[in-house]
GURO-945360 format. One line per 10 residues: for each residue z, y, x of C-alpha. Coordinates in Angstrom, 3 decimals. Layout:
Z,Y,X | ...
***
This chain:
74.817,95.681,117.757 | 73.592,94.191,121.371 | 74.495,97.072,123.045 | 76.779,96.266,125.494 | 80.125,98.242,126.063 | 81.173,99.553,129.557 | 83.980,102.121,129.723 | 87.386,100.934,129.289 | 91.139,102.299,129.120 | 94.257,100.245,129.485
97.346,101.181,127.277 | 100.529,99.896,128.661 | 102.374,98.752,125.380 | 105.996,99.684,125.655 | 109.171,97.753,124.276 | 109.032,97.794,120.487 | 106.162,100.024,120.448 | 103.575,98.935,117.163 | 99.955,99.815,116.794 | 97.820,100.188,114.170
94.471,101.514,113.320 | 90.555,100.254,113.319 | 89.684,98.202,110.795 | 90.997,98.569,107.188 | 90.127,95.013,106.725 | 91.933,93.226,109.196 | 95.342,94.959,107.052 | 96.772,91.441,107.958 | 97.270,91.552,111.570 | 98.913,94.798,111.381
100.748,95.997,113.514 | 98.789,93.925,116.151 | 99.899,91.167,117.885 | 99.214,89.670,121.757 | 95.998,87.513,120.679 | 94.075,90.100,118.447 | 90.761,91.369,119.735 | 88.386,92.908,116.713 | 84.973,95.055,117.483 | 84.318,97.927,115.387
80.554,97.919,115.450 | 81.264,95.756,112.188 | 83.871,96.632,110.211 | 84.155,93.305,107.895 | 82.715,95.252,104.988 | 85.082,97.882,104.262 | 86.754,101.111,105.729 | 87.100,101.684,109.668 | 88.170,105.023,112.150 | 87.562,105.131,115.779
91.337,105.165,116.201 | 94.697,103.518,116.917 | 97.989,104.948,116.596 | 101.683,103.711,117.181 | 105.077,103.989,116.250 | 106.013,105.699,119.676 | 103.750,108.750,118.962 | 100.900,107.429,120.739 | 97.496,107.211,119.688 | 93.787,106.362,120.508
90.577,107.890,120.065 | 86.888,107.743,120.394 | 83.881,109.804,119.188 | 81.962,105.880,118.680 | 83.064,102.751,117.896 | 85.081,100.669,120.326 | 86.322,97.059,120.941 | 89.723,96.191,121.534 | 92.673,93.961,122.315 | 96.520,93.398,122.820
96.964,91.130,125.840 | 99.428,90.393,128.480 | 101.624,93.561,127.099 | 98.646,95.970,126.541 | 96.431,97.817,124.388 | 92.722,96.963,126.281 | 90.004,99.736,124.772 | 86.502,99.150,125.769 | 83.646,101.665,124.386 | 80.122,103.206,125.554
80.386,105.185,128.351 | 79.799,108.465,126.585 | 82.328,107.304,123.584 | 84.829,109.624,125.100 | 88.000,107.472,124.459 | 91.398,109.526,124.804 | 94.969,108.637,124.791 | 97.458,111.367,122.965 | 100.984,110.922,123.613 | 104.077,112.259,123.251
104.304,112.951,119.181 | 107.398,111.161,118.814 | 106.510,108.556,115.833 | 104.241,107.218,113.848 | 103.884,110.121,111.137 | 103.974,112.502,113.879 | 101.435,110.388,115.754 | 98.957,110.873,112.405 | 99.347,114.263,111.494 | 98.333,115.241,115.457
95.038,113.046,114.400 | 94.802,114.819,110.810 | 94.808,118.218,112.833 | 92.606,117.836,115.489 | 90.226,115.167,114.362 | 90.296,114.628,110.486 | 91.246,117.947,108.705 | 92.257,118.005,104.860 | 89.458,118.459,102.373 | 91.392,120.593,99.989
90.263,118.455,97.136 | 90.580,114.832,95.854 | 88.404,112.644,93.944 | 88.203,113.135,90.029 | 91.407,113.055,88.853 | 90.588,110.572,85.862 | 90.614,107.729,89.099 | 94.322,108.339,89.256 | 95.486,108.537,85.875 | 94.604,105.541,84.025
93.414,101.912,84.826 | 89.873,101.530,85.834 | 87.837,98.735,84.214 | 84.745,97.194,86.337 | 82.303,95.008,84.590 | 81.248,92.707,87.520 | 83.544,89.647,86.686 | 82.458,89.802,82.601 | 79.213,90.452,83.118 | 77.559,89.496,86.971
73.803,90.295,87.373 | 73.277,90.344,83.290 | 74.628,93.346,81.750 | 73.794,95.087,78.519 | 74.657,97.326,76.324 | 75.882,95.475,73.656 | 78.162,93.456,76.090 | 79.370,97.059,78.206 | 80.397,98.583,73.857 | 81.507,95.238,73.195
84.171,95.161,76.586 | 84.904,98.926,76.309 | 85.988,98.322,72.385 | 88.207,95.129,73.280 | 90.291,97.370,75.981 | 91.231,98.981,73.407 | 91.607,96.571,70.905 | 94.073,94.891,73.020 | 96.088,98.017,73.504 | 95.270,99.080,77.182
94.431,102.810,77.588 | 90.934,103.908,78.276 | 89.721,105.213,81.757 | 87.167,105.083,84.086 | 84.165,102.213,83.072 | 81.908,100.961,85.674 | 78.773,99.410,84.795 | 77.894,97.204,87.921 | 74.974,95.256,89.380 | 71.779,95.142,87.403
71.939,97.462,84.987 | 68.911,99.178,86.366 | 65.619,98.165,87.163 | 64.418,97.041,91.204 | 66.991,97.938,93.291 | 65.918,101.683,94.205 | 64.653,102.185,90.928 | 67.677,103.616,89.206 | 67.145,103.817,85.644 | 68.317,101.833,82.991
66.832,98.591,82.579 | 64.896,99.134,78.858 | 65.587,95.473,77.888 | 69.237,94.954,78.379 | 69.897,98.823,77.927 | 67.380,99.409,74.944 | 69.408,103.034,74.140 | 71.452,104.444,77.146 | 72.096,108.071,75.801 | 73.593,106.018,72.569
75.643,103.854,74.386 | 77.255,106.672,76.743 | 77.595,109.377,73.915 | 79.564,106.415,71.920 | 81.714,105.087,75.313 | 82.508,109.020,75.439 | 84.032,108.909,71.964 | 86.106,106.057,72.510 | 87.799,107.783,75.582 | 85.999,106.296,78.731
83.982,107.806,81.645 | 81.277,105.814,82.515 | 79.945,105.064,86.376 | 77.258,102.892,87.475 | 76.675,101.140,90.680 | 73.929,101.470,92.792 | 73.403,100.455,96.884 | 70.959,101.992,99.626 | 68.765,99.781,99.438 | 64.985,99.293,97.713
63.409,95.814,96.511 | 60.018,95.536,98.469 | 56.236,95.397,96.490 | 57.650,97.441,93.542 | 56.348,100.771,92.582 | 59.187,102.793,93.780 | 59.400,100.907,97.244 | 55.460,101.925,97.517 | 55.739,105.260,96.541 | 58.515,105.789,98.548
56.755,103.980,101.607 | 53.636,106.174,101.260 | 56.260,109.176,101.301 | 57.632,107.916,104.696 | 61.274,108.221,103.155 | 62.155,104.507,104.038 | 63.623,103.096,107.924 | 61.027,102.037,109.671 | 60.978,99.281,112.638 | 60.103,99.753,115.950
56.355,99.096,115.586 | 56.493,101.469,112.849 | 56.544,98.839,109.805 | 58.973,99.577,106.529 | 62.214,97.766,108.466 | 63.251,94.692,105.899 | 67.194,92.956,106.244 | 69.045,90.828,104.556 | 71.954,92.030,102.411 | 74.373,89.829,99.969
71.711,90.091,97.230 | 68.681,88.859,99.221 | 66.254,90.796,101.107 | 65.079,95.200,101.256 | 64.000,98.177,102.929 | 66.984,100.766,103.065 | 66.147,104.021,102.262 | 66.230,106.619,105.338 | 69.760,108.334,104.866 | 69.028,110.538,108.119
66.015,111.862,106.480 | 66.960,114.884,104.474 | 63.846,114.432,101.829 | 64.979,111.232,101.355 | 68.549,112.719,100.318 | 66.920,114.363,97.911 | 65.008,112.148,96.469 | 68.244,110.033,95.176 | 69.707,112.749,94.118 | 66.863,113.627,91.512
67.059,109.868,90.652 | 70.771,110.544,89.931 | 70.562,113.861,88.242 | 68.933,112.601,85.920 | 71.220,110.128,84.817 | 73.921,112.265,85.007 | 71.720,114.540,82.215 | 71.536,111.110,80.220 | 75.696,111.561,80.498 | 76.668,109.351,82.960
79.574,110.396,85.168 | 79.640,109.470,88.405 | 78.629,106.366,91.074 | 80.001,103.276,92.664 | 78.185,103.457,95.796 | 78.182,99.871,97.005 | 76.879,98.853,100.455 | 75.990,100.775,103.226 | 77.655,98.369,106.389 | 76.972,99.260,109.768
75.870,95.743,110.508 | 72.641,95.641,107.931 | 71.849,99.130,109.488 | 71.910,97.406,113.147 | 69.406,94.809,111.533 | 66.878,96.811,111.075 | 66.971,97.731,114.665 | 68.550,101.633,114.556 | 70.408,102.321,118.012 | 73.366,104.220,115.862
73.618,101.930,112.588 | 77.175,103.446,111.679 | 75.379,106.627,111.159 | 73.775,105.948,107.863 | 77.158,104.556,107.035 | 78.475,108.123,107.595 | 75.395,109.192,105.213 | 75.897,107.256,102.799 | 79.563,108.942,102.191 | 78.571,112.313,103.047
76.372,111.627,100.129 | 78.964,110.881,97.619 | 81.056,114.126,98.329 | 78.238,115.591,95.725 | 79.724,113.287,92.890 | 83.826,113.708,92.464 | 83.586,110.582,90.429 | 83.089,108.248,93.093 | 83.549,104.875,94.858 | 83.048,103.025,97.994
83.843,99.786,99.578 | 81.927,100.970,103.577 | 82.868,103.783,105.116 | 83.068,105.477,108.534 | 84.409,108.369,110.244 | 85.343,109.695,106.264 | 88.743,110.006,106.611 | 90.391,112.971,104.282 | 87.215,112.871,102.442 | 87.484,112.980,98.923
86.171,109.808,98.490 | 87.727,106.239,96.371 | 87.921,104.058,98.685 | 87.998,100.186,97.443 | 89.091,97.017,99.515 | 86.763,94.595,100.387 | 85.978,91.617,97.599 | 89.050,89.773,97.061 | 89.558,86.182,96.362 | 90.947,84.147,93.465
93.919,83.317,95.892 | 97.256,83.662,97.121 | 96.871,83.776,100.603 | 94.432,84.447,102.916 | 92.480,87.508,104.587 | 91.387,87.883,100.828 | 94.190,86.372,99.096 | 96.263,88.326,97.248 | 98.777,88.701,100.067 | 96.623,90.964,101.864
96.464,93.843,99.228 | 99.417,95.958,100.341 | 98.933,95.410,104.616 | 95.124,96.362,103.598 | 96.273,99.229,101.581 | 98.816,100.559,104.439 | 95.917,99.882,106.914 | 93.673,101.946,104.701 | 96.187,105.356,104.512 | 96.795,105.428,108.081
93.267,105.188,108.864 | 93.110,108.616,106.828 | 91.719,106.936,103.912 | 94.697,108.256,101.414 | 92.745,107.535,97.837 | 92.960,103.540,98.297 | 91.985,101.176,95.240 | 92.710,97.706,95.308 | 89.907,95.171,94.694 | 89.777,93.638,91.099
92.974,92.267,89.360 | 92.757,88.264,89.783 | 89.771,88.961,92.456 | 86.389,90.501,92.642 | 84.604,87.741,94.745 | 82.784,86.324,92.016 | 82.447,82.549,93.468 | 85.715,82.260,94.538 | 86.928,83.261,91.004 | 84.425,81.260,89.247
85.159,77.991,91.167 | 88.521,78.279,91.583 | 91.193,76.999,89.220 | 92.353,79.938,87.235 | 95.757,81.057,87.859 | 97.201,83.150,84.773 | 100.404,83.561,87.300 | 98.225,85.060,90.239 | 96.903,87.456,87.728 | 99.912,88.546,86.639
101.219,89.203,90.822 | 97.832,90.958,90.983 | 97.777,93.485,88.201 | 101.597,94.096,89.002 | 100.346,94.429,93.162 | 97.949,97.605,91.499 | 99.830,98.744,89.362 | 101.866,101.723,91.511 | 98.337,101.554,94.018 | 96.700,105.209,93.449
94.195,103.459,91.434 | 93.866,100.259,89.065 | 91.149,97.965,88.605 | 90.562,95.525,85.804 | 87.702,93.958,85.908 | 87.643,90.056,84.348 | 88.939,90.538,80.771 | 92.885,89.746,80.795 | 92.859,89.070,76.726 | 90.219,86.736,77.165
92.079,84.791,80.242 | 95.164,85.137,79.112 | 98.050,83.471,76.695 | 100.159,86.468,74.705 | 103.155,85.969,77.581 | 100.896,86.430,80.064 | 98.833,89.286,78.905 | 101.906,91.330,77.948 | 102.880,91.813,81.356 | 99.437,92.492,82.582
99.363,95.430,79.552 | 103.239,96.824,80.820 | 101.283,96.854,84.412 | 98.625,98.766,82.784 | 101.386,101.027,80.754 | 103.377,101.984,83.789 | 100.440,103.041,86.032 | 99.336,105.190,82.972 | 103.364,106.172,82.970 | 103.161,107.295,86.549
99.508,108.975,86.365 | 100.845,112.581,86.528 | 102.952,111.768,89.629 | 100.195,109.719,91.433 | 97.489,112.548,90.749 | 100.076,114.888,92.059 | 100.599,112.835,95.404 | 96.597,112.703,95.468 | 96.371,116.546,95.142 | 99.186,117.056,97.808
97.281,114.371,100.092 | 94.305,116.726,99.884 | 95.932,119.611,100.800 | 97.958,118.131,103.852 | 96.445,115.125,104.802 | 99.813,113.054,104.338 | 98.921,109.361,103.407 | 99.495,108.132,99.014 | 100.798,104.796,99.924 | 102.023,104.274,103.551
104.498,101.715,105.561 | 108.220,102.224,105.487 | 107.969,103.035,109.033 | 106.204,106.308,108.277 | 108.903,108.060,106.900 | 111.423,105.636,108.076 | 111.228,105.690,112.138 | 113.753,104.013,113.804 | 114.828,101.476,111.208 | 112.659,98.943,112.727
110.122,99.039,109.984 | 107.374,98.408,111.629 | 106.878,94.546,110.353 | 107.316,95.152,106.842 | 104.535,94.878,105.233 | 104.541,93.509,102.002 | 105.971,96.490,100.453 | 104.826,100.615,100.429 | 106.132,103.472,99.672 | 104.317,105.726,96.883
104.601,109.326,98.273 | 108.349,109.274,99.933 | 110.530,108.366,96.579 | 109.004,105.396,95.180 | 109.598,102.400,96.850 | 107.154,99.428,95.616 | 107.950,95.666,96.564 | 105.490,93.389,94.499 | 105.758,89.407,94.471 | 102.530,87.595,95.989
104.164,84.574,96.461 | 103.440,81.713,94.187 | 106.341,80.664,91.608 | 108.880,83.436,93.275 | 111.828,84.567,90.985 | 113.017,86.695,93.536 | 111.945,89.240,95.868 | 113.612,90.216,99.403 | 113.313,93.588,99.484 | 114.137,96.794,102.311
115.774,99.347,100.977 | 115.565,102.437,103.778 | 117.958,105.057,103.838 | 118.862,107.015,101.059 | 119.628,106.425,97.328 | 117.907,104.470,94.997 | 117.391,103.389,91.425 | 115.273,100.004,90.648 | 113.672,99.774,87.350 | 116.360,97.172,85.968
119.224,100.211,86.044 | 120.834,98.962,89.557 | 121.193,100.708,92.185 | 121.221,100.664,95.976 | 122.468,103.101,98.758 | 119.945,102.047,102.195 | 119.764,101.218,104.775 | 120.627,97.559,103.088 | 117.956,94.322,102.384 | 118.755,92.605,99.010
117.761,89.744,97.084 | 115.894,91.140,93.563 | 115.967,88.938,90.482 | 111.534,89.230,89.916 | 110.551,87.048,87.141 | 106.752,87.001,86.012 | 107.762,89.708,83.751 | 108.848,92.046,86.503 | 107.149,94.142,89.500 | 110.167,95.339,91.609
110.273,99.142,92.040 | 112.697,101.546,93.331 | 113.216,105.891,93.055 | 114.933,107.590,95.483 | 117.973,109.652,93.826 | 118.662,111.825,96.629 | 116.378,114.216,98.500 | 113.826,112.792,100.676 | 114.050,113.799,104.180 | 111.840,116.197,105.699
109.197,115.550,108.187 | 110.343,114.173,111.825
***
C-alpha cells in the first residue's frame, strides 16, 4: 500500500459527459462529481475493476489499480508506471462503452452461479445467531421460515460454526450431529452454505501443521506474516501457493461429502493482504475468487478483476439506517455501481442491515425493514437474515412476506436474465441511462431497471407515501393496474404496503 504512484493521464470531461466505474462501494457518488478522489489499492471492503466508463462512450483502463479524481473539468488517472492505463473512445454511450470492455477485457463466462441464488429468498444466520451458532438454533430458524409462510431457499450458516478459524469442521459442541442436521434442512427444502475466510487462528494445530508445511504467507524475514482482520488477529493462508489451494479444497470436500452445498467466502481485502507486507496484495484477492469458481453455490463480499465471473457478489455490511454510505439509500447506486463494474449477479446486504452493532444499538425501525426487504425484493438475489416474525407486528411482517412472495413470483424471469447475463455479458440490474441514452438519465439513481422491461423504483425515504418516479420511453404497466406511456416523471401513491414497479408493454428497443 506505500507504493507510490507515478504515471498519470488527464481526461478532459466534456459537457454532460458522466463517469462511472472503480469502486462498487462508493455506489453513492456515482456518477462522480468535481471533489471525488478514491484509491483503488483499497476497495472499502467490497467489489472493485481497474476501470471507468462514461455516458459519451468513453472509458478507462488499467492492468493494476489506480487513483483518481474529477477536478477543474477532468478525469485525473494516476497508476504505476507499468499499469498500462488506456483511454477507449468513440463507442457512442454508456452500454456501448461496456460491452467494448466486456469484449476485450472481461469476456462472458457462459455460466452463472447456482440457480437456487436467484429463485428464492436467501436466509443468513449472522443477525439471529452472531459468533454462537448451533444446530438446534440453525433447525429451529430454518423451521420458523417456514412456519411463517416464506418459501425455503438458500441457508447460510455464518461465523463460528467451525472450529479455529482454518480449521473447517463443525464445531462438535454446538454442532453435536452435522450429517443429521443437513440431511433434515434438505427435507424441509433448503440448501445449506457455510462461511468461512482466508485466514488461520495462530498456536492451533492446524495453523502448526500448516506452518511446518510452508502453506502460510510469510514476512519478509521469513516469519508466518500475522494482521489484523475484523475478528482479531491471523496468518492468511498462501492463496498463490498451489498446495495450499489444495489443501482447502480437501478441507471443503469433505464437507461437501457431509452434504453441505456450497460457501460464503468472506474476506479476502486487498488491504489485510498489503499488511502482511506482499508487494501485489490484490492478487490473493483475485485468488481467493478464482477459488470459488470450483463451488457454483457461492458468495463474496471482496473481489477484484472478477468481473463476468460466475460469482454472488454481496454489498458491503449495511447499517440499521436510512441514510448514509451504509444506509439504506445506498443499496440501488451500490447495486448499479456493482453491474457496470461487470459484476452482473449483485445481492444486497441483509434486509434491515447486516452490520451487527449498528443493528444491535440502534433503535429498531419496523418501517426501515419494510423499505429494505421491498429495496431486495426485484435485486437478483434476497437476503433475510434477522428474523422478520420475530421483529415484526402482523402489518408489518405481511409486507415483508409479499416482498418475499414476489421475488419468488419473478424467480423464473430473474434466473433467465442471470443465464442471458452469462452468455452476453449484459448487466441484471443497471441505470436507466444504459438502455436509455439521451434522456438525461444519468443522475437517477434511486431506481434500476431489471433486464430492459422491469422498471423498479423502491422508497428509502423515511415516512414517504409517495414515490417520484422516471418513466423512460416506452409503455408501461405499474403493479396497481395504471399505466404510463414515457418519457413522463409521475408522482406514485407508495404506502408501506407497496414497492413501486413497472413492465414495459411494448417491445424493448434494441441495442444502440
Amino acid at each position: 500500500m506505500s507504493q507510490g504512484l507515478d504515471a498519470a493521464m488527464e481526461v478532459p470531461v466534456e459537457a454532460d459527459e458522466a463517469w462511472w466505474g472503480g469502486a462498487a462501494a462508493d455506489g453513492l457518488a456515482m456518477p462522480f462529481a468535481d471533489g471525488y478522489r478514491t484509491d483503488l489499492r483499497d476497495l472499502g471492503g467490497n467489489q472493485g475493476m481497474p476501470l471507468l466508463l462514461s455516458s459519451h462512450g468513453r472509458y478507462v483502463w488499467s492492468d493494476r489499480p489506480f487513483a483518481f479524481e474529477m477536478a477543474d473539468g477532468a478525469l485525473r488517472v494516476r497508476a504505476d508506471a507499468a499499469a498500462g492505463v488506456v483511454l477507449g473512445d468513440g463507442h457512442g454511450d454508456l452500454a456501448s462503452a461496456y460491452r467494448a470492455l466486456v469484449t476485450e477485457r472481461f469476456r462472458p463466462h457462459g455460466q452463472p452461479p447456482d440457480a437456487r441464488l436467484f429463485t428464492a429468498p436467501q436466509y443468513n444466520l449472522w443477525i439471529e445467531t452472531l459468533f454462537n451458532p448451533t444446530q438446534r438454533g440453525v433447525l429451529e430458524y430454518a423451521q420458523a421460515v417456514l412456519d411463517h409462510g416464506l418459501p425455503p431457499g438458500v441457508l447460510m450458516i455464518d461465523d463460528n460454526w467451525h472450529e479455529a478459524y482454518g480449521t473447517w469442521t463443525f464445531h462438535p459442541g454446538r454442532f453435536p450431529d452435522p450429517a443429521a442436521m443437513l440431511a433434515r434442512l434438505h427435507e424441509l427444502g433448503f440448501t445449506v452454505m457455510l462461511w468461512l475466510v482466508p485466514y488461520v487462528t495462530p498456536d492451533t494445530e492446524t495453523f502448526r501443521a500448516l506452518r511446518d508445511a510452508d502453506l502460510l504467507i510469510r514476512d519478509a524475514r521469513g516469519r508466518v506474516a500475522i494482521g489484523e482482520w475484523w475478528n482479531g488477529h491471523g496468518a492468511a493462508l498462501d492463496l498463490l501457493d498451489p498446495d495450499a489451494v489444495r489443501w482447502l479444497s480437501r478441507a471443503l470436500k469433505e464437507l461437501t461429502r457431509l452434504g453441505v452445498d456450497g460457501f460464503k467466502f468472506d474476506g479476502g481485502e486487498p488491504p489485510f493482504y498489503a499488511g502482511l507486507g506482499r508487494p501485489d496484495p490484490h492478487a490473493y484477492t483475485v485468488a481467493w475468487n478464482r477459488f470459488g469458481l470450483d463451488h457454483p453455490l457461492n458468495e463474496f463480499r471482496d473481489a477484484w478483476l472478477a468481473a463476468n465471473l460466475p460469482l454472488a457478489q454481496r454489498q458491503r455490511d449495511k447499517a440499521h439506517a436510512w441514510h448514509g454510505r451504509d444506509g439504506l439509500a445506498a443499496l440501488v447506486p451500490n447495486a448499479l455501481a456493482q453491474s457496470l463494474t461487470g459484476h452482473a449477479y449483485t445481492c444486497p446486504d441483509m434486509i434491515g442491515g447486516g452490520e451487527y452493532q449498528s443493528f444491535g444499538s440502534a433503535t429498531f425501525d419496523p418501517e426501515l425493514f419494510v423499505r429494505s426487504a421491498q429495496a431486495s425484493a426485484l435485486f437478483p438475489m434476497m437476503q433475510f437474515s434477522a428474523a422478520p416474525w420475530r421483529l415484526l407486528d402482523a402489518e408489518h411482517f405481511d409486507h415483508c412476506r409479499e416482498a418475499a412472495r414476489l421475488h419468488e413470483r419473478l424467480g423464473p424471469e430473474i434466473l433467465a436474465l442471470a443465464k442471458d447475463a452469462a452468455r452476453t455479458g449484459e448487466p441484471i440490474l443497471r441505470p436507466l441511462e444504459y438502455d436509455h441514452p439521451g434522456h438525461g438519465y444519468a443522475s437517477v439513481t434511486d431506481q434500476f431497471l431489471l433486464g430492459a422491461d422491469v422498471l423498479v423504483a423502491p422508497v428509502t425515504e423515511p415516512g414517504a407515501t409517495t414515490r417520484t418516479v422516471t418513466i423512460p420511453p416506452g409503455h408501461w404497466r405499474a403493479d396497481d393496474g395504471q399505466r404510463y406511456e414515457g418519457p413522463v416523471t409521475v408522482t406514485v401513491d407508495a404506502p408501506l404496503s407497496r414497492l413501486p414497479w413497472f413492465r414495459r408493454t411494448t417491445p424493448a428497443p434494441g441495442p444502440a
